[in-house]
Backbone as JSON, one array per atom type, in Angstrom:
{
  "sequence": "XXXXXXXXXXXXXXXXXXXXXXXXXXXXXXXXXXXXXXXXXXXXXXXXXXXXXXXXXXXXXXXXXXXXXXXXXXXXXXXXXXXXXXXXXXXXXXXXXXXXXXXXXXXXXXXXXXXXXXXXXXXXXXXXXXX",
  "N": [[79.67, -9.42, -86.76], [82.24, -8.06, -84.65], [84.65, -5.86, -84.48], [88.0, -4.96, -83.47], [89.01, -2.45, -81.93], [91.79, 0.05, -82.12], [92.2, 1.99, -80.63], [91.54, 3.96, -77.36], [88.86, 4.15, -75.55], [88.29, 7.22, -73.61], [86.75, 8.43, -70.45], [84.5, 10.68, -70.9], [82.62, 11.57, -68.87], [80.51, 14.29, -67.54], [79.16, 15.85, -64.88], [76.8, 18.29, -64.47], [76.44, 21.04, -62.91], [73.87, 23.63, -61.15], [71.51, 26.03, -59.87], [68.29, 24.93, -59.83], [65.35, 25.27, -58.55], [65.91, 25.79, -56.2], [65.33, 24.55, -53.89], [62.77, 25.6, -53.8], [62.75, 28.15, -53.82], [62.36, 30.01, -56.17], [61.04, 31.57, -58.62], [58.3, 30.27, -60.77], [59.1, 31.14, -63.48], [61.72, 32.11, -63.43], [62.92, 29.35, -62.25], [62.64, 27.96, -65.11], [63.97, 29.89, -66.62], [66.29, 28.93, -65.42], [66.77, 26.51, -66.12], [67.13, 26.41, -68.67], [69.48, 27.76, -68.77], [71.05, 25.33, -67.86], [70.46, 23.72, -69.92], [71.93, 24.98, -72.07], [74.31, 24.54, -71.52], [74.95, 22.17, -71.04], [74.61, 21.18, -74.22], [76.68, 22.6, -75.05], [78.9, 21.58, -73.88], [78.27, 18.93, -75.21], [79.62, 19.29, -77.64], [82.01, 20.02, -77.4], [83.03, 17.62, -77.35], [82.0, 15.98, -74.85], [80.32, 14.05, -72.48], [78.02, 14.89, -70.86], [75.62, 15.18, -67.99], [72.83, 15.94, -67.35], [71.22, 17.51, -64.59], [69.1, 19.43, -64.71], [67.81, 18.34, -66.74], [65.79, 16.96, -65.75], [64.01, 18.15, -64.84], [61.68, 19.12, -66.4], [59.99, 16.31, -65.95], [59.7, 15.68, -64.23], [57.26, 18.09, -63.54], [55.31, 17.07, -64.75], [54.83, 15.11, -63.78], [54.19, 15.54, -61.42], [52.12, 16.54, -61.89], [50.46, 15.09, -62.87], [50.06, 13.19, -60.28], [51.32, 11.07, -60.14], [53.57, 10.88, -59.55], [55.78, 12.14, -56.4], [58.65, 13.2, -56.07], [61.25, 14.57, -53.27], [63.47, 16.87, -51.94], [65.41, 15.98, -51.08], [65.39, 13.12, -52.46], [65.58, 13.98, -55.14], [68.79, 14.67, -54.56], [70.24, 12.96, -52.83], [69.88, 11.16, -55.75], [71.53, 13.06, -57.32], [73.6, 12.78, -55.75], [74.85, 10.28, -55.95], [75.38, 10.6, -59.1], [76.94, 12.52, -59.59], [79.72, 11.58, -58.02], [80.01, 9.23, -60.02], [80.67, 10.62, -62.66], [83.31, 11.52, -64.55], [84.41, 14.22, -64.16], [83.3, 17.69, -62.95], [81.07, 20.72, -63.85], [80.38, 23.52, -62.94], [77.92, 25.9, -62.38], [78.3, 29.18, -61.35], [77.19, 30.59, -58.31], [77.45, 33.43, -58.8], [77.09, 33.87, -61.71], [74.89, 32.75, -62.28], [73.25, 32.71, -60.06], [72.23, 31.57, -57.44], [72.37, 28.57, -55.47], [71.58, 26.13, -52.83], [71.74, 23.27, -53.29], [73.4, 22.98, -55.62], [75.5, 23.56, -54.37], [76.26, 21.77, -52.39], [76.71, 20.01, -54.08], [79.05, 20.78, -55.45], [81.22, 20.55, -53.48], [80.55, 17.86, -52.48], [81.87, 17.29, -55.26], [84.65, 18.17, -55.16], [85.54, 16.8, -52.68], [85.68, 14.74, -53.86], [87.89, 14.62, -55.3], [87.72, 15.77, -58.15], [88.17, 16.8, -61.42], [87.67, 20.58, -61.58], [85.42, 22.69, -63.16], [84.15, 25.78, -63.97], [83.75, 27.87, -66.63], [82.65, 27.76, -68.88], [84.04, 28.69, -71.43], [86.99, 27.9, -70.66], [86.63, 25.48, -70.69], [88.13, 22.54, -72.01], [88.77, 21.11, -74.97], [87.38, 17.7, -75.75], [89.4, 15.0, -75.62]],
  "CA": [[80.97, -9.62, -86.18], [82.46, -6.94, -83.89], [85.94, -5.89, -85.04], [88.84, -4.87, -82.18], [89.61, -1.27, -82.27], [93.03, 0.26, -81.63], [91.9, 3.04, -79.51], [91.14, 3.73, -76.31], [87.78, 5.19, -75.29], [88.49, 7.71, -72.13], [85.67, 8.55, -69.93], [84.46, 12.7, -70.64], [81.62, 12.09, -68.49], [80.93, 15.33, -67.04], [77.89, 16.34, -64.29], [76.34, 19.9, -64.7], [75.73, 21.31, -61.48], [73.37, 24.64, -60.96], [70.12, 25.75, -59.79], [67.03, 24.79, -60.85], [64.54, 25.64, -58.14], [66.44, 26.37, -55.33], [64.94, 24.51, -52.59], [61.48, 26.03, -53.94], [62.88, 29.69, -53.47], [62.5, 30.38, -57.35], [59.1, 31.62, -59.41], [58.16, 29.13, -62.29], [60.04, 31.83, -64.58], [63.15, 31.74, -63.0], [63.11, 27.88, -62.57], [62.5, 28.01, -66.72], [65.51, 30.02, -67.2], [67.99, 28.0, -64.77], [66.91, 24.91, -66.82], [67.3, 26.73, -69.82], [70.65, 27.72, -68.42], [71.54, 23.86, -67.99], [70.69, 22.82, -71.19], [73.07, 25.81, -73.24], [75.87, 24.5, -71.1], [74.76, 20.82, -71.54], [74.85, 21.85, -75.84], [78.36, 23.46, -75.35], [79.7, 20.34, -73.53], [78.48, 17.72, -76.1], [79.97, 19.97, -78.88], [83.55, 20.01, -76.86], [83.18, 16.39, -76.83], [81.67, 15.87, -73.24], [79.06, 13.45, -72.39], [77.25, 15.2, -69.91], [74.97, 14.89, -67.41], [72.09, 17.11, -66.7], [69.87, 17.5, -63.79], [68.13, 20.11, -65.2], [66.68, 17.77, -67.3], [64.8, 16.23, -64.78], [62.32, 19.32, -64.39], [60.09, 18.42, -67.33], [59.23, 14.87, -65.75], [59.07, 16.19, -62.16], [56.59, 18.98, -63.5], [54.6, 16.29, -65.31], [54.36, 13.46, -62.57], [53.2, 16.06, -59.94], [50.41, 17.22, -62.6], [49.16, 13.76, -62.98], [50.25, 12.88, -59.4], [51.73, 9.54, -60.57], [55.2, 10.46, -58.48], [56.8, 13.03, -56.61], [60.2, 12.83, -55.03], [61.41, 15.85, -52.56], [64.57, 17.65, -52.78], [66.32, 15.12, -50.44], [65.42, 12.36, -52.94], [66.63, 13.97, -55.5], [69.93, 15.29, -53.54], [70.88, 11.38, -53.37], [70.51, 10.69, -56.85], [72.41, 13.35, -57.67], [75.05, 12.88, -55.19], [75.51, 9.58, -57.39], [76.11, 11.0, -60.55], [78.12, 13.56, -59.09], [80.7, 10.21, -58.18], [79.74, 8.32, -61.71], [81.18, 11.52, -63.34], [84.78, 11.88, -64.38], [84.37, 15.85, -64.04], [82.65, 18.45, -63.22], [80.8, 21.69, -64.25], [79.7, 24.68, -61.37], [77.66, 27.08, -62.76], [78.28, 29.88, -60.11], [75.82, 31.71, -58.22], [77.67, 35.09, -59.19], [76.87, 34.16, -63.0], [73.78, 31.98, -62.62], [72.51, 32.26, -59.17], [72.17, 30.65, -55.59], [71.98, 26.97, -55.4], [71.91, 25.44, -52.17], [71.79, 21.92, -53.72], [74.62, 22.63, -56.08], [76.64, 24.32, -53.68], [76.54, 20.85, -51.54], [77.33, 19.18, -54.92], [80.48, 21.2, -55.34], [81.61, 19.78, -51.73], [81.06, 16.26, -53.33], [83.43, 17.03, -56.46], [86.05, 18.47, -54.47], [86.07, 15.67, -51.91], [86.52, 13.33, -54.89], [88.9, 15.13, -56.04], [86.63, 15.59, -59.28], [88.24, 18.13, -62.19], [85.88, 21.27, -61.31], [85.42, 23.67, -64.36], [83.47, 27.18, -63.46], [83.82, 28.87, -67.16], [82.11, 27.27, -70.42], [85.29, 29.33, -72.23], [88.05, 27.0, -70.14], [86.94, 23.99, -70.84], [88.91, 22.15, -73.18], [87.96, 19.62, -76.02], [87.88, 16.22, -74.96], [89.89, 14.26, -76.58]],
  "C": [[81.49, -8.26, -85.69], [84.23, -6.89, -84.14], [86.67, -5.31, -83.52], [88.96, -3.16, -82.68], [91.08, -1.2, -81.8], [93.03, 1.67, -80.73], [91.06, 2.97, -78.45], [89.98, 4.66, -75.96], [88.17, 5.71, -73.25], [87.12, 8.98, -72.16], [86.22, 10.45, -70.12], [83.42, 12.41, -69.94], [81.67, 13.59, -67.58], [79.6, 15.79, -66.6], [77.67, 18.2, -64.15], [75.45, 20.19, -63.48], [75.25, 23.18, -61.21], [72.04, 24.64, -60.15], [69.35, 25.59, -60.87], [65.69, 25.52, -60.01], [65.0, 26.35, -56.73], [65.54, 26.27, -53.83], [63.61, 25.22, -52.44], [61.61, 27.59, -53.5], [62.22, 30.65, -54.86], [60.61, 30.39, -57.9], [59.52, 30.49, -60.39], [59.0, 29.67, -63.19], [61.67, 31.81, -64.66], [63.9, 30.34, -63.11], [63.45, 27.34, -64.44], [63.96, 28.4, -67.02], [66.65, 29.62, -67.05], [67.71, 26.74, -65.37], [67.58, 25.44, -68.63], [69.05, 26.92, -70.16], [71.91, 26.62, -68.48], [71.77, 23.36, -69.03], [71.65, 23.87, -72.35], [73.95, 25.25, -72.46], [75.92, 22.85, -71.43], [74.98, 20.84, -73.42], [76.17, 21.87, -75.94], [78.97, 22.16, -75.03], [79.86, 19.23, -74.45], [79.48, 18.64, -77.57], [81.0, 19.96, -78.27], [83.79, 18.48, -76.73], [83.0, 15.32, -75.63], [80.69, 14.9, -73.52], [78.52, 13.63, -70.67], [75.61, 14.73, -69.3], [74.51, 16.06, -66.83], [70.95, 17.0, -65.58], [68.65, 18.24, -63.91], [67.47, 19.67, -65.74], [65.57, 16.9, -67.06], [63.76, 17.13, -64.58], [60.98, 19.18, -65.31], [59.23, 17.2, -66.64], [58.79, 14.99, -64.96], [57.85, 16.59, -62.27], [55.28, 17.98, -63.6], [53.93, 15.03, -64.09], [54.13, 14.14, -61.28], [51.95, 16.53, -60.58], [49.59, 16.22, -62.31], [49.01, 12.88, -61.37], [50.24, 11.38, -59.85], [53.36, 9.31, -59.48], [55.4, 11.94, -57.93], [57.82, 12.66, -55.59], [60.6, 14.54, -54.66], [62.55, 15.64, -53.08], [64.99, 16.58, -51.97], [66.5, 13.89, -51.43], [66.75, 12.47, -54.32], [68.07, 14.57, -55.66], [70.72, 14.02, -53.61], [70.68, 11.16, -54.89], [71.5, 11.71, -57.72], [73.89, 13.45, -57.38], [76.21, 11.24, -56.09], [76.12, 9.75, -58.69], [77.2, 11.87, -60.66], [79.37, 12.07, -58.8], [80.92, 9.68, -59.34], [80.81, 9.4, -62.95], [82.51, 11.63, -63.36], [84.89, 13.36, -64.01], [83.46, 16.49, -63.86], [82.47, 19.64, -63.53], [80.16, 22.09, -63.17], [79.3, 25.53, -62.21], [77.23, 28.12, -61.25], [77.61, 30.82, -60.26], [76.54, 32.91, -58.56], [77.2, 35.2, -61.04], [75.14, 33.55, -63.69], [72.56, 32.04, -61.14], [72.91, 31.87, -58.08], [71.47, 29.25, -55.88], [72.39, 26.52, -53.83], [72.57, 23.47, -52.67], [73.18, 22.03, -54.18], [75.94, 23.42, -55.04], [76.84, 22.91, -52.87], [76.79, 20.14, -52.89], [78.45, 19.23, -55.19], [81.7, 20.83, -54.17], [81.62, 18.6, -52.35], [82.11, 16.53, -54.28], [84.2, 17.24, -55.87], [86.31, 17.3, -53.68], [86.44, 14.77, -52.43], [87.66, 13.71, -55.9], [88.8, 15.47, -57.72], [87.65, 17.12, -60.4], [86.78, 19.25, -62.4], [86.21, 22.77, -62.52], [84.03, 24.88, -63.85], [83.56, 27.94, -64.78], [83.74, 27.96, -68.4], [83.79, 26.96, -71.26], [86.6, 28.34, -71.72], [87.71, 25.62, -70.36], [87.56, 23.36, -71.83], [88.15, 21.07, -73.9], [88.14, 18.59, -75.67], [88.87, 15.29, -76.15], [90.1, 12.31, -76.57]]
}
């Protein structure tokens, strides 16, 4: 039996937008550390109460399904599915190229949040707890 609550669940989703490869500009090492990058800010978010969304975490599967050549999807592919989640998201996160880098991708993702008028957070330290 499923009881009624008296509270209201409000949406923290929240999309994490940086590089990862940069349009294939980036060595394998670099790529490593801008995912690595993703997932400490992805960490910090669930610990503020966020339920984020990472694209970074798409580079393991990518890496994997071009080894075995079972799939690969170009950057345009996934450009649309992230321009979805970027919408799906109540908020977002910019990690900016002056602290993380050059992203073409996320620099056209930042253009989506703003046009949706999306809360855009640029500083781990400012974000607030969700409540």
């Amino acid at each position: 039996m499923c009881q009624k609550s008296n509270w209201i669940m409000r949406d923290t989703s929240i999309y994490i937008s940086g590089p990862i490869g940069n349009g294939g500009k980036c060595t394998p090492e670099e790529q490593i550390q801008h995912v690595q990058n993703g997932e400490d800010i992805y960490g910090r978010l669930i610990e503020l109460g966020y339920a984020p969304y990472c694209p970074h975490m798409s580079y393991y599967p990518d890496k994997r399904w071009r080894k075995e050549g079972s799939r690969e999807l170009d950057h345009s592919a996934w450009m649309k599915l992230d321009e979805m989640w970027v919408e799906k998201c109540e908020y977002f996160f910019y990690m900016t190229p002056e602290q993380y880098g050059p992203s073409k991708g996320a620099a056209m993702e930042l253009e989506w949040a703003k046009e949706q008028g999306k809360t855009i957070f640029t500083d781990i330290n400012e974000v607030p707890i969700a409540t």
